[in-house]
PyMOL CGO cylinders between C-alpha atoms (Angstrom):
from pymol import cmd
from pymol.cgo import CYLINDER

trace = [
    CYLINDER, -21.04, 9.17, 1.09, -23.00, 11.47, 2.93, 0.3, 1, 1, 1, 1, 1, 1,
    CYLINDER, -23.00, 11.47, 2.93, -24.96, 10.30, 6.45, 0.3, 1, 1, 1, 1, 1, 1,
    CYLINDER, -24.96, 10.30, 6.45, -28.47, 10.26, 4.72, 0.3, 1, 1, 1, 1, 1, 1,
    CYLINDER, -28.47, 10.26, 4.72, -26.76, 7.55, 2.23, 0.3, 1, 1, 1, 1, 1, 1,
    CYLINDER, -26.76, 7.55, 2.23, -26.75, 9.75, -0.89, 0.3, 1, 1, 1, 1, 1, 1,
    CYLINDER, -26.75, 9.75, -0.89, -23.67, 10.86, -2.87, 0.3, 1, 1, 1, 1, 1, 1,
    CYLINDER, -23.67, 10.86, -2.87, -22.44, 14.35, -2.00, 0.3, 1, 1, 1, 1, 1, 1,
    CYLINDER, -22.44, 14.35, -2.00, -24.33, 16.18, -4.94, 0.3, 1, 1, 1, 1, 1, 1,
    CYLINDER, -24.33, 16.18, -4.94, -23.02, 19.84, -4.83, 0.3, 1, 1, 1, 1, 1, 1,
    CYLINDER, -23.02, 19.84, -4.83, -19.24, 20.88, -5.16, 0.3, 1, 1, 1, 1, 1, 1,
    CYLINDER, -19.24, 20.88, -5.16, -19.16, 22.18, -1.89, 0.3, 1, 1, 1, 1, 1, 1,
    CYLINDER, -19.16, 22.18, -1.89, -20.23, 18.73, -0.65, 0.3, 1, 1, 1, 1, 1, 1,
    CYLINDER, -20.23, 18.73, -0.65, -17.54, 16.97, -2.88, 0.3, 1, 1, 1, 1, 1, 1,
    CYLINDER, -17.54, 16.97, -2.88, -14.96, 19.35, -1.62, 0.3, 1, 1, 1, 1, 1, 1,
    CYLINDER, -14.96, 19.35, -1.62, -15.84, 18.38, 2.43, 0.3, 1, 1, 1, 1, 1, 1,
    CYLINDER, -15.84, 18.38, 2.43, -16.26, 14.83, 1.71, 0.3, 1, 1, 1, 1, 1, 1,
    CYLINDER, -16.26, 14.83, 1.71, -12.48, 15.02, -0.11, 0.3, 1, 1, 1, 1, 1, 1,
    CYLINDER, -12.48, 15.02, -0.11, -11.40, 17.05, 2.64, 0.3, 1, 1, 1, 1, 1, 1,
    CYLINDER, -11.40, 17.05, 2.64, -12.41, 14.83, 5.44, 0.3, 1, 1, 1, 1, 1, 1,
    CYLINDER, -12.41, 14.83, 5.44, -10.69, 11.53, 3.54, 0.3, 1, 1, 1, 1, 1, 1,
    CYLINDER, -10.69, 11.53, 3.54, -7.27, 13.18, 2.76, 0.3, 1, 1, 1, 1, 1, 1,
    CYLINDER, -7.27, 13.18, 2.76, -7.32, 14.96, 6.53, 0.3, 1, 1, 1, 1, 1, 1,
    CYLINDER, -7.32, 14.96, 6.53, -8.68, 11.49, 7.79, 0.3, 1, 1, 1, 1, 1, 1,
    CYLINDER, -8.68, 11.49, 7.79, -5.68, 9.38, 6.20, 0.3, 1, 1, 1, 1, 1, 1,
    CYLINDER, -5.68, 9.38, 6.20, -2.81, 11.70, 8.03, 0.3, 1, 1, 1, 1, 1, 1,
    CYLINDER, -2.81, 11.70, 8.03, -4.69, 11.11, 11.07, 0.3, 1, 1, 1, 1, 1, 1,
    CYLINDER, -4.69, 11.11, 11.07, -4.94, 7.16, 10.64, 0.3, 1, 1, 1, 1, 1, 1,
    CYLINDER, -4.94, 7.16, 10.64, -2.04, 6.70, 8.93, 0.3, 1, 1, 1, 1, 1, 1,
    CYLINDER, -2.04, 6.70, 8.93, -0.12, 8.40, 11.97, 0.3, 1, 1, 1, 1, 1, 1,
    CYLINDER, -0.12, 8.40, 11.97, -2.19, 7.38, 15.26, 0.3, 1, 1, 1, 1, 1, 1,
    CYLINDER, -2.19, 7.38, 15.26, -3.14, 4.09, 13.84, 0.3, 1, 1, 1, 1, 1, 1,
    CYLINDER, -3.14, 4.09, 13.84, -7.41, 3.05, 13.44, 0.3, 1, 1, 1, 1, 1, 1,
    CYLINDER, -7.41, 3.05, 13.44, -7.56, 2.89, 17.45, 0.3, 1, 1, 1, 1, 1, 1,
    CYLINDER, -7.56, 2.89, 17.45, -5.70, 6.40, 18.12, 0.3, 1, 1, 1, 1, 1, 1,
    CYLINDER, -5.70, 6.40, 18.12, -7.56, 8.19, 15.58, 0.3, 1, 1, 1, 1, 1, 1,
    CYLINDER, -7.56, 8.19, 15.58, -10.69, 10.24, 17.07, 0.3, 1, 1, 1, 1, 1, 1,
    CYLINDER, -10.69, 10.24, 17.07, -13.70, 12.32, 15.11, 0.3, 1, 1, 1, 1, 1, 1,
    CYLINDER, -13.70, 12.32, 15.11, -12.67, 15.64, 16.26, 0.3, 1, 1, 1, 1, 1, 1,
    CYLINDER, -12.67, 15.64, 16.26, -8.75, 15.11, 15.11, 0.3, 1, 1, 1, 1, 1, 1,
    CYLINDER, -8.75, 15.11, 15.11, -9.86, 14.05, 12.08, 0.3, 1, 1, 1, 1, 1, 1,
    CYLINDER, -9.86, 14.05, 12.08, -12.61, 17.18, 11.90, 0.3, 1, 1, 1, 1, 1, 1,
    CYLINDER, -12.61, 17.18, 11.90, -10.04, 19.55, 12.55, 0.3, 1, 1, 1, 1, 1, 1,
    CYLINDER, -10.04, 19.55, 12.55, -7.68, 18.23, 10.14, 0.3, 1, 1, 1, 1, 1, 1,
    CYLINDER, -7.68, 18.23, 10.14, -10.46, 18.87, 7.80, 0.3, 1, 1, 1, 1, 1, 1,
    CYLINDER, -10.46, 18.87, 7.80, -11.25, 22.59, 9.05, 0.3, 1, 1, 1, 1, 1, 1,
    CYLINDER, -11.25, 22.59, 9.05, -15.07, 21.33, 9.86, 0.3, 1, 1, 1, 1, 1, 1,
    CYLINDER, -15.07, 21.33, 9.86, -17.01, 21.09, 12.85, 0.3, 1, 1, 1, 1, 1, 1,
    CYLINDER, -17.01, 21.09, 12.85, -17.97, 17.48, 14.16, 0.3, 1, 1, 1, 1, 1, 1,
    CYLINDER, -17.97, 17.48, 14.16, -21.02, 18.05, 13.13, 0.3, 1, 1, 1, 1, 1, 1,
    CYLINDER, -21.02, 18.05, 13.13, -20.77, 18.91, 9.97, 0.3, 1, 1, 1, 1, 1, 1,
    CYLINDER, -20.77, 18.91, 9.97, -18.25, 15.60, 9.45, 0.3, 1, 1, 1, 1, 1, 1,
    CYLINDER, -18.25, 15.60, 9.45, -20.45, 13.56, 10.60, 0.3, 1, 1, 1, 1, 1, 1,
    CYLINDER, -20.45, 13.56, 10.60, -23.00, 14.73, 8.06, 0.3, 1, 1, 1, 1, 1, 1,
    CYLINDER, -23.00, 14.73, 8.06, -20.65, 13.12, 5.07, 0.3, 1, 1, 1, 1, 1, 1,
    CYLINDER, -20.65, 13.12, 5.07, -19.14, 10.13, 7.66, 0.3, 1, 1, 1, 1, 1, 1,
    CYLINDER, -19.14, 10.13, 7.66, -21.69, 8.71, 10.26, 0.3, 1, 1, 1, 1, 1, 1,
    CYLINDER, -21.69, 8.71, 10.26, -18.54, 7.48, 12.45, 0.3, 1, 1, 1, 1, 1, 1,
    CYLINDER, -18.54, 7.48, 12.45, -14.90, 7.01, 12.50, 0.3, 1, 1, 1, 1, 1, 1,
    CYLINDER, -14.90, 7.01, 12.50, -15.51, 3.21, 11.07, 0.3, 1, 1, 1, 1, 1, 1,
    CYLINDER, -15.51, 3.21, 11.07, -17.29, 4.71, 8.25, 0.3, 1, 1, 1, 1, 1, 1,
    CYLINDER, -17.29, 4.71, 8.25, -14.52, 7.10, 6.96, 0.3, 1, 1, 1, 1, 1, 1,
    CYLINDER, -14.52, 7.10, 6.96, -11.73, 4.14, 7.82, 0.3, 1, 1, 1, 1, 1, 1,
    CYLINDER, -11.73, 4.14, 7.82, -13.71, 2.01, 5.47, 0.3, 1, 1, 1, 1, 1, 1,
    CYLINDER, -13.71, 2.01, 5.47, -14.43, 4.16, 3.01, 0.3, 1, 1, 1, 1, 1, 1,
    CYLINDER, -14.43, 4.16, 3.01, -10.28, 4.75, 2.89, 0.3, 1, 1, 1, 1, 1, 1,
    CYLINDER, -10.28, 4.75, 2.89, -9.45, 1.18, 2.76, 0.3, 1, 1, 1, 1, 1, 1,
    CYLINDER, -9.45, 1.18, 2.76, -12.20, 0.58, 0.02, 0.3, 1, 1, 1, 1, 1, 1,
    CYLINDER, -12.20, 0.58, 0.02, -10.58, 3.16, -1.84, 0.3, 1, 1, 1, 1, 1, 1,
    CYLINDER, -10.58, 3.16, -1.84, -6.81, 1.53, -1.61, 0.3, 1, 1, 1, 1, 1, 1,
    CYLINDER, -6.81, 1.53, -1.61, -7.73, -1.52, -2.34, 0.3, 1, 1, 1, 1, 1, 1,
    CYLINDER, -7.73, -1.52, -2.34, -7.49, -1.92, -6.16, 0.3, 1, 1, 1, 1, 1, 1,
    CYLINDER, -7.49, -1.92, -6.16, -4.58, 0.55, -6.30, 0.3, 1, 1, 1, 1, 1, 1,
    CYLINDER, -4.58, 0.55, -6.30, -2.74, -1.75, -3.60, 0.3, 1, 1, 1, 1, 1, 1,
    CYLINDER, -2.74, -1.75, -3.60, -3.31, -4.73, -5.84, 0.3, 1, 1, 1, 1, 1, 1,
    CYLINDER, -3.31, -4.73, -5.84, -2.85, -2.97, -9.22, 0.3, 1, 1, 1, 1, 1, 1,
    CYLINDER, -2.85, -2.97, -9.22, 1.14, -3.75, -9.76, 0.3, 1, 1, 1, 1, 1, 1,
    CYLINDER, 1.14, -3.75, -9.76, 0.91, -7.45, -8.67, 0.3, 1, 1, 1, 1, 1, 1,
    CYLINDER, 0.91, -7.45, -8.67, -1.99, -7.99, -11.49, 0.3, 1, 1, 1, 1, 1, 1,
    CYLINDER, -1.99, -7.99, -11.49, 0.17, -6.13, -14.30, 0.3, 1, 1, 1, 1, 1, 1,
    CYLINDER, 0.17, -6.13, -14.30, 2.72, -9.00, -13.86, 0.3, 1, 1, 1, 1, 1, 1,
    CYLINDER, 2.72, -9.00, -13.86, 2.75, -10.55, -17.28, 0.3, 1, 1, 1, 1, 1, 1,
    CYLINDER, 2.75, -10.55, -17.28, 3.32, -14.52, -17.75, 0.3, 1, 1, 1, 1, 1, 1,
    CYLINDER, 3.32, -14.52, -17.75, 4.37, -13.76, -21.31, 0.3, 1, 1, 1, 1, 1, 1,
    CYLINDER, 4.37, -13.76, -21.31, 7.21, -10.99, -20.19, 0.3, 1, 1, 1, 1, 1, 1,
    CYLINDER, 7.21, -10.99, -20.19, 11.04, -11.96, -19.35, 0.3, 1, 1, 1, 1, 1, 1,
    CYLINDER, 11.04, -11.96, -19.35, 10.63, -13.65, -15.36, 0.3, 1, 1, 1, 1, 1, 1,
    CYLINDER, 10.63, -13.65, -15.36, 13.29, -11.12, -14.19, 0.3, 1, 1, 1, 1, 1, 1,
    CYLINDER, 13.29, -11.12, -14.19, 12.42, -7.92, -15.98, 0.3, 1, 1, 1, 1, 1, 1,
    CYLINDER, 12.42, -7.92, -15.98, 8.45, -8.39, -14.45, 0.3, 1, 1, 1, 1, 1, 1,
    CYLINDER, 8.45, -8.39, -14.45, 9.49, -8.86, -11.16, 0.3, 1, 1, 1, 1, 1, 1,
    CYLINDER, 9.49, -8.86, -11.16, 12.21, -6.10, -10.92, 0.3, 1, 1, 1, 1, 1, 1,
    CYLINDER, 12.21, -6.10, -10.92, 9.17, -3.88, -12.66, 0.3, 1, 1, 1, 1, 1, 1,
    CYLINDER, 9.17, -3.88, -12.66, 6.84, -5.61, -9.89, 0.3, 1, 1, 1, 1, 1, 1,
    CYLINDER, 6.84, -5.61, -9.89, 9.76, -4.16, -7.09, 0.3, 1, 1, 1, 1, 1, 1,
    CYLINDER, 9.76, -4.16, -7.09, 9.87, -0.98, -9.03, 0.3, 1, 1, 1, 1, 1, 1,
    CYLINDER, 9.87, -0.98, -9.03, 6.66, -0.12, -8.81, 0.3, 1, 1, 1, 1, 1, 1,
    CYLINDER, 6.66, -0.12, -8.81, 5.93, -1.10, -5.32, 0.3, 1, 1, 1, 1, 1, 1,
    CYLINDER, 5.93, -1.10, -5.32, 8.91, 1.02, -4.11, 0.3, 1, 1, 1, 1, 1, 1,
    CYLINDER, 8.91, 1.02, -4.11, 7.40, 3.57, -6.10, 0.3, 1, 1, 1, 1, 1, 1,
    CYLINDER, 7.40, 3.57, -6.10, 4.41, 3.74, -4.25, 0.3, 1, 1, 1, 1, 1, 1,
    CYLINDER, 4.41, 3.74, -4.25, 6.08, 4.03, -0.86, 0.3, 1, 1, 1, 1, 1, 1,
    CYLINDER, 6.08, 4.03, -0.86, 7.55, 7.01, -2.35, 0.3, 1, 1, 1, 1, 1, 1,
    CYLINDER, 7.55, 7.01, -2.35, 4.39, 8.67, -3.75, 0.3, 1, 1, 1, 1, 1, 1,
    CYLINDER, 4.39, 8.67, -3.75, 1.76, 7.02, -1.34, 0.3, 1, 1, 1, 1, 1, 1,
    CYLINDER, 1.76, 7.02, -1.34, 3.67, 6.51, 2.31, 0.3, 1, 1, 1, 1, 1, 1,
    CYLINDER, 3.67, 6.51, 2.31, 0.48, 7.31, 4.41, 0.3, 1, 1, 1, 1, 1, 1,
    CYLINDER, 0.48, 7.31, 4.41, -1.84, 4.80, 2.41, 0.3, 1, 1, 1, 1, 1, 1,
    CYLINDER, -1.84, 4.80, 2.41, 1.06, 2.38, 2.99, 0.3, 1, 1, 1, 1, 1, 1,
    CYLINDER, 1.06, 2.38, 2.99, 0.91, 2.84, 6.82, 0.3, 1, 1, 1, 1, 1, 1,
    CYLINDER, 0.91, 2.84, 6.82, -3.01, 3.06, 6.52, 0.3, 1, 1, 1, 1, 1, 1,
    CYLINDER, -3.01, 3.06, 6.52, -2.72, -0.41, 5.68, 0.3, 1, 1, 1, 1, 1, 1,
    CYLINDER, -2.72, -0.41, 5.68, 0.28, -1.60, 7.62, 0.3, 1, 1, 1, 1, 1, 1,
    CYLINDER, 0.28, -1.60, 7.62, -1.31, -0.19, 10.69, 0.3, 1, 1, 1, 1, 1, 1,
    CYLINDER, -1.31, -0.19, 10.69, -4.90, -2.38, 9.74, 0.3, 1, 1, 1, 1, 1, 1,
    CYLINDER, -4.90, -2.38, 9.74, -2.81, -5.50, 9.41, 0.3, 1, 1, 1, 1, 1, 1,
    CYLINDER, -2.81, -5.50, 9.41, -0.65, -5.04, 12.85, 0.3, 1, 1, 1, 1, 1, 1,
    CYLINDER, -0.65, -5.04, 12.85, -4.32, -5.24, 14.44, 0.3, 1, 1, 1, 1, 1, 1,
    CYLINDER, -4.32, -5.24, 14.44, -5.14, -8.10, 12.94, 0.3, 1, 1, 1, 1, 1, 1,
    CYLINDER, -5.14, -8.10, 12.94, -7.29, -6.93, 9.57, 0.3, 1, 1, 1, 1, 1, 1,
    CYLINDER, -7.29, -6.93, 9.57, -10.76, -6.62, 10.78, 0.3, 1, 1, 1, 1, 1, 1,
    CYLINDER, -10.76, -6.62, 10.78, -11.69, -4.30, 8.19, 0.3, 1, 1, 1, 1, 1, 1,
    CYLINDER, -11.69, -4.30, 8.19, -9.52, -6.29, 5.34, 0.3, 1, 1, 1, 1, 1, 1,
    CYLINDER, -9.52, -6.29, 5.34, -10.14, -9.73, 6.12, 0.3, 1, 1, 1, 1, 1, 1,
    CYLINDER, -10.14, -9.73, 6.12, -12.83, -10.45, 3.65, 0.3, 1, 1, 1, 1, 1, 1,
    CYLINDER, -12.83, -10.45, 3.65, -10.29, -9.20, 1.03, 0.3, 1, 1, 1, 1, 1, 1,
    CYLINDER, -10.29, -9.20, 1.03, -7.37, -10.11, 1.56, 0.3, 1, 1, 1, 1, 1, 1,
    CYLINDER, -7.37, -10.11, 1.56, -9.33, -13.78, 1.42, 0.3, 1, 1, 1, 1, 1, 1,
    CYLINDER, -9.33, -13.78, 1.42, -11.33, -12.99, -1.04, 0.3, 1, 1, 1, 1, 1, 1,
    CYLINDER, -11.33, -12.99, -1.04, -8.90, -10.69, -3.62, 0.3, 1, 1, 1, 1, 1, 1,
    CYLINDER, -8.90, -10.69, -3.62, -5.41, -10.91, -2.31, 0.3, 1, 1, 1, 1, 1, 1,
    CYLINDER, -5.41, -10.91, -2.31, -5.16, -14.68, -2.17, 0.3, 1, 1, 1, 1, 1, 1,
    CYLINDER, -5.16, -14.68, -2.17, -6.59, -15.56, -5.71, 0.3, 1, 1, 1, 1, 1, 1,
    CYLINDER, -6.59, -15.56, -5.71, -4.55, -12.70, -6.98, 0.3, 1, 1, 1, 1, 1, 1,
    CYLINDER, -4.55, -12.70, -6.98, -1.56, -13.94, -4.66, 0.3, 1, 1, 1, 1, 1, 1,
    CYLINDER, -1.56, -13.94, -4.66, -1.69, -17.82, -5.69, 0.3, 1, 1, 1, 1, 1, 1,
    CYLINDER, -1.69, -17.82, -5.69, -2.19, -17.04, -9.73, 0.3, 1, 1, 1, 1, 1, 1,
    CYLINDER, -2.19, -17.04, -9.73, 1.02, -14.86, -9.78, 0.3, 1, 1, 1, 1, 1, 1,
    CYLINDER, 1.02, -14.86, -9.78, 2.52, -17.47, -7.67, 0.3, 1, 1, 1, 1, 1, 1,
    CYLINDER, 2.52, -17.47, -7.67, 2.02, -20.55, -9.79, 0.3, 1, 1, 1, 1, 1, 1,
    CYLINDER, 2.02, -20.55, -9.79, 3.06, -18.24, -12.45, 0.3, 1, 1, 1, 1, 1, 1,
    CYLINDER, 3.06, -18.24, -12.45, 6.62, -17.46, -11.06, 0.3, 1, 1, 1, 1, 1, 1,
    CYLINDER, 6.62, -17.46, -11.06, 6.40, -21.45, -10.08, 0.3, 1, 1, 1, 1, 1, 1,
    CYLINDER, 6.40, -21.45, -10.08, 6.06, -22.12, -13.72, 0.3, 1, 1, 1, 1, 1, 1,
    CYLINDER, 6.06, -22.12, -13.72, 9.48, -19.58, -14.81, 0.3, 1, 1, 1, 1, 1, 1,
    CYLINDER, 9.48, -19.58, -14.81, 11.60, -21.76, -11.72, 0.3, 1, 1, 1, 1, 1, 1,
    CYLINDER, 11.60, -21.76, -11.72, 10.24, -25.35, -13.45, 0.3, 1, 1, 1, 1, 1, 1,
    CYLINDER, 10.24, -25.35, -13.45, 10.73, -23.61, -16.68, 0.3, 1, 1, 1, 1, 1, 1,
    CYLINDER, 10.73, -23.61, -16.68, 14.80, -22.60, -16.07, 0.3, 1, 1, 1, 1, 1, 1,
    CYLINDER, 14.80, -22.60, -16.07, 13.80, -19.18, -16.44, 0.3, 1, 1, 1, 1, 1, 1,
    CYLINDER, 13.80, -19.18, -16.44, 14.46, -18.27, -13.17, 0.3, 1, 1, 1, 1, 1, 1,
    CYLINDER, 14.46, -18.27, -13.17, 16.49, -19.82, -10.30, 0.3, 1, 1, 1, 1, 1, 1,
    CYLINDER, 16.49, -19.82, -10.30, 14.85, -22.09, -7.87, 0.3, 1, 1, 1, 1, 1, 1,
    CYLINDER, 14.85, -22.09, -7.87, 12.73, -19.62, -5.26, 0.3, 1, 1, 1, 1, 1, 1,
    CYLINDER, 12.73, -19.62, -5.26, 9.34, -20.15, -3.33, 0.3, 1, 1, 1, 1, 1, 1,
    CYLINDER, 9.34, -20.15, -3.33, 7.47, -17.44, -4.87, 0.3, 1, 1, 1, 1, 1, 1,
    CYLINDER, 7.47, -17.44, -4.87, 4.97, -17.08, -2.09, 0.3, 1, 1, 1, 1, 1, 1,
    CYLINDER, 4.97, -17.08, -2.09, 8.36, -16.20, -0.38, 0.3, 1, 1, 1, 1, 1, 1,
    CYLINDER, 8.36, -16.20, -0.38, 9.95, -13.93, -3.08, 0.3, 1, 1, 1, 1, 1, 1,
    CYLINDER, 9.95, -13.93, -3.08, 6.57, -11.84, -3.13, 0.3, 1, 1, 1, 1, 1, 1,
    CYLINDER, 6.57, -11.84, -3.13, 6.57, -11.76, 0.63, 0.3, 1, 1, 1, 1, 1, 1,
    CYLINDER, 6.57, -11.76, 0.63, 10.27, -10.43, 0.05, 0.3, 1, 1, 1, 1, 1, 1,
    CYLINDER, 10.27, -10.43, 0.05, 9.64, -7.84, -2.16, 0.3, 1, 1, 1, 1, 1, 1,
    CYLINDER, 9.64, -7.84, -2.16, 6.42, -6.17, -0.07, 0.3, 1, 1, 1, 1, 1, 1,
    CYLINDER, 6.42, -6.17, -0.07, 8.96, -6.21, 2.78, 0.3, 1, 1, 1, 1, 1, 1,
    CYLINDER, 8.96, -6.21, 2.78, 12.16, -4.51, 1.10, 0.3, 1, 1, 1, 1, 1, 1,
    CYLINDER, 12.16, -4.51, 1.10, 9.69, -1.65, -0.80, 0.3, 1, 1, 1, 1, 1, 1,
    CYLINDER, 9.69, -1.65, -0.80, 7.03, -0.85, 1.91, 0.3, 1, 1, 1, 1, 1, 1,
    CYLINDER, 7.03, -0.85, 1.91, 10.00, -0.56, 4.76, 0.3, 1, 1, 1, 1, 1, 1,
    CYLINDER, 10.00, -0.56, 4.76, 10.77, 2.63, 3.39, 0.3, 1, 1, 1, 1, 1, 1,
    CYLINDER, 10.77, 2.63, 3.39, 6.95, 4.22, 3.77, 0.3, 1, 1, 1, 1, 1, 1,
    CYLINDER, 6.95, 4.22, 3.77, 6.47, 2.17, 7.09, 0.3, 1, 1, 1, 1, 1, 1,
    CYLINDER, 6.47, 2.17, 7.09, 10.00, 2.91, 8.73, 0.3, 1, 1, 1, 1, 1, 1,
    CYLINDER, 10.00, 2.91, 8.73, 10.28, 6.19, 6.94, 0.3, 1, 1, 1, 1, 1, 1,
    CYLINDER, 10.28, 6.19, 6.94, 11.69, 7.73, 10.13, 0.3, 1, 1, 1, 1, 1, 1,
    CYLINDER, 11.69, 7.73, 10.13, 14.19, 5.12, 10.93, 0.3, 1, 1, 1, 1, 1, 1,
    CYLINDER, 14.19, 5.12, 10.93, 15.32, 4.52, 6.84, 0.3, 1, 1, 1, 1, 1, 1,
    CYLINDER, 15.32, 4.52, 6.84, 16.57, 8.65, 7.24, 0.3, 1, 1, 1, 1, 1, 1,
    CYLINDER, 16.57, 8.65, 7.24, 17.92, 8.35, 10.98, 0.3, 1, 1, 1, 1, 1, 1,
    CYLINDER, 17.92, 8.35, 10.98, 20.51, 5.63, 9.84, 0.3, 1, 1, 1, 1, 1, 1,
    CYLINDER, 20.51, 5.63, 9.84, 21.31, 6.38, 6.25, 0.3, 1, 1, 1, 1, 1, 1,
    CYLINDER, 21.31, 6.38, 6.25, 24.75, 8.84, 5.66, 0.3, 1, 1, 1, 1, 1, 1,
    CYLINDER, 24.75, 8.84, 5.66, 23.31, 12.48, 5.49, 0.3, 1, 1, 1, 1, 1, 1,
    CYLINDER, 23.31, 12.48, 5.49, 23.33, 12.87, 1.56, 0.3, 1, 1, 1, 1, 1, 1,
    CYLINDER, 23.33, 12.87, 1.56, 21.06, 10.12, 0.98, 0.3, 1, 1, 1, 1, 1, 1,
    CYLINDER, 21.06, 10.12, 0.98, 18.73, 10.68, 4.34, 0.3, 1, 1, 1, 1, 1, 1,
    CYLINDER, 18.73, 10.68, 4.34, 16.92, 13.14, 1.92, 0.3, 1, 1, 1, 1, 1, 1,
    CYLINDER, 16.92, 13.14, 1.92, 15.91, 11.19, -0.50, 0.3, 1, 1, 1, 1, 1, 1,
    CYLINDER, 15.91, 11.19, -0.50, 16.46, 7.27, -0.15, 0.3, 1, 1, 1, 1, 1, 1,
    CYLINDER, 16.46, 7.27, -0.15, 14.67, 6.16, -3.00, 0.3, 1, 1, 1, 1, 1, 1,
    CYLINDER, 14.67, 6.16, -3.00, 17.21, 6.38, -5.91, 0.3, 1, 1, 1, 1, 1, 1,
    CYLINDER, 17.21, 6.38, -5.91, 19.63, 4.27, -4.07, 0.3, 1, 1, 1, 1, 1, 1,
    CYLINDER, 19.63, 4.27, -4.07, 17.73, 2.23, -3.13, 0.3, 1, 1, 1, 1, 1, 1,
    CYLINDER, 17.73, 2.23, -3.13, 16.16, 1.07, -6.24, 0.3, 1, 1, 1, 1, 1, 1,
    CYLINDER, 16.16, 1.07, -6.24, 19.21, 0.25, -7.42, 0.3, 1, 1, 1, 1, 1, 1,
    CYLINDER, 19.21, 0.25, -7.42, 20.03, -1.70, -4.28, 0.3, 1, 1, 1, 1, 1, 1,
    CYLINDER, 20.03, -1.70, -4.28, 16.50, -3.92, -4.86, 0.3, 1, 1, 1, 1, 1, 1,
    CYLINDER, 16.50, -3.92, -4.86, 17.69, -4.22, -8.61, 0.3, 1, 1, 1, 1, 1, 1,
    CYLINDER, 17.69, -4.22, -8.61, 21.03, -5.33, -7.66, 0.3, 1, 1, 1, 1, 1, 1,
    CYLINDER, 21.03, -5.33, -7.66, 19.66, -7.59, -4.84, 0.3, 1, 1, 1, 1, 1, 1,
    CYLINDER, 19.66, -7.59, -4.84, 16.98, -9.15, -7.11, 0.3, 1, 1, 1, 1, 1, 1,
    CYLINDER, 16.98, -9.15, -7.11, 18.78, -9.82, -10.59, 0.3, 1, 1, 1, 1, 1, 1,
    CYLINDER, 18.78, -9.82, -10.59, 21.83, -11.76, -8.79, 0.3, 1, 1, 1, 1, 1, 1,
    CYLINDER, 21.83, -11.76, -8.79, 19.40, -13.61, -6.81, 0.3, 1, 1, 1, 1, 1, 1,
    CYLINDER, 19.40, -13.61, -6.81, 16.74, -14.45, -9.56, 0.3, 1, 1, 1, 1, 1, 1,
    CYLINDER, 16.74, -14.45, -9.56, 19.07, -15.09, -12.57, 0.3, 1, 1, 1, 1, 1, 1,
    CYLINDER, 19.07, -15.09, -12.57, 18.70, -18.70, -13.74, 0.3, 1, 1, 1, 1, 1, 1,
    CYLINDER, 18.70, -18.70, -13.74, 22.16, -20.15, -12.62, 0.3, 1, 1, 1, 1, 1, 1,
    CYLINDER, 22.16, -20.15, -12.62, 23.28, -17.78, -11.07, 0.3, 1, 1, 1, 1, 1, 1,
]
cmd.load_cgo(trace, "trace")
């Protein structure tokens, strides 16, 4: 959104305001809300200050704006989990898909890692107001396999907790996850390690097992 509060209207416009968001989440999602400045961010984008701060009044503004747009794509695979599906399929496709976005989205991951370290000021609201509700139906609904004998006894507050730890590690810790792995897999950890979280996750989840 541009500074005078209308949408950019002319390509050109669209292309800066595009350009300022994509150049705005390397900088964020590598110095962190508090380490990110206007003029890295406007020379990311190849623009003056100025002219950024035509499209983005402030630093707050864009860093918003980011968030906003993260939001529904963050909580997209936890809503897709289907109470009429097979308990341990939908949760090893709720894994796969997570780990899939830490492959295909690793700065949006540390975007948002880096707003909850500092406490969510910008995500509060949400994560209260969409999160939780979304958090505590899929919960009762994993409750409901356990009672059911569908699934072996876990807290599934726990088990979702569990599985955002184990997928987003490898956006987060990218640098660490190819430090420590053997050389032929530092390149490309993700095949290995779905197959570790599918491993992991069917042994633990099976109903008596």
């Amino acid at each position: 959104m541009a500074a005078n509060g209308t949408r950019p209207r002319t390509r050109i416009q669209q292309k800066n305001s595009a350009a300022i968001l994509e150049a705005a989440l390397d900088v964020f999602s590598q110095n962190g809300f508090r380490g990110a400045t206007v003029d890295q961010i406007a020379r990311a984008a190849g623009l003056s200050k100025p002219n950024l701060l035509y499209y983005f009044p402030s630093k707050e503004a864009i860093h918003q704006t980011l968030l906003a747009g993260l939001l529904d794509t963050w909580l997209a695979p936890l809503r897709r989990l289907d109470p009429a599906g097979d308990p341990v399929e939908e949760i090893l496709a709720y894994a796969r898909r997570k780990l899939e976005m830490s492959r295909e989205m690793p700065r949006e991951s540390r975007l948002f890692a880096n707003e909850v370290l500092h406490g969510a000021p910008s995500l509060e609201t949400v994560l209260k107001g969409e999160l939780k509700p979304l958090v505590d139906e899929k919960a009762a609904v994993i409750a409901g396999w356990v009672d059911a004998g569908r699934l072996a006894p876990v807290h599934p507050y726990h088990l979702l907790f569990s599985i955002w730890a184990l997928t987003q590690h490898y956006a987060d810790f990218d640098v660490q996850v190819r430090a420590v792995l053997p050389e032929n897999e530092a390149g490309d950890p993700f095949p290995e390690a779905a197959r570790a979280i599918d491993t992991l996750f069917r042994k633990t989840l099976a109903p008596g097992g």
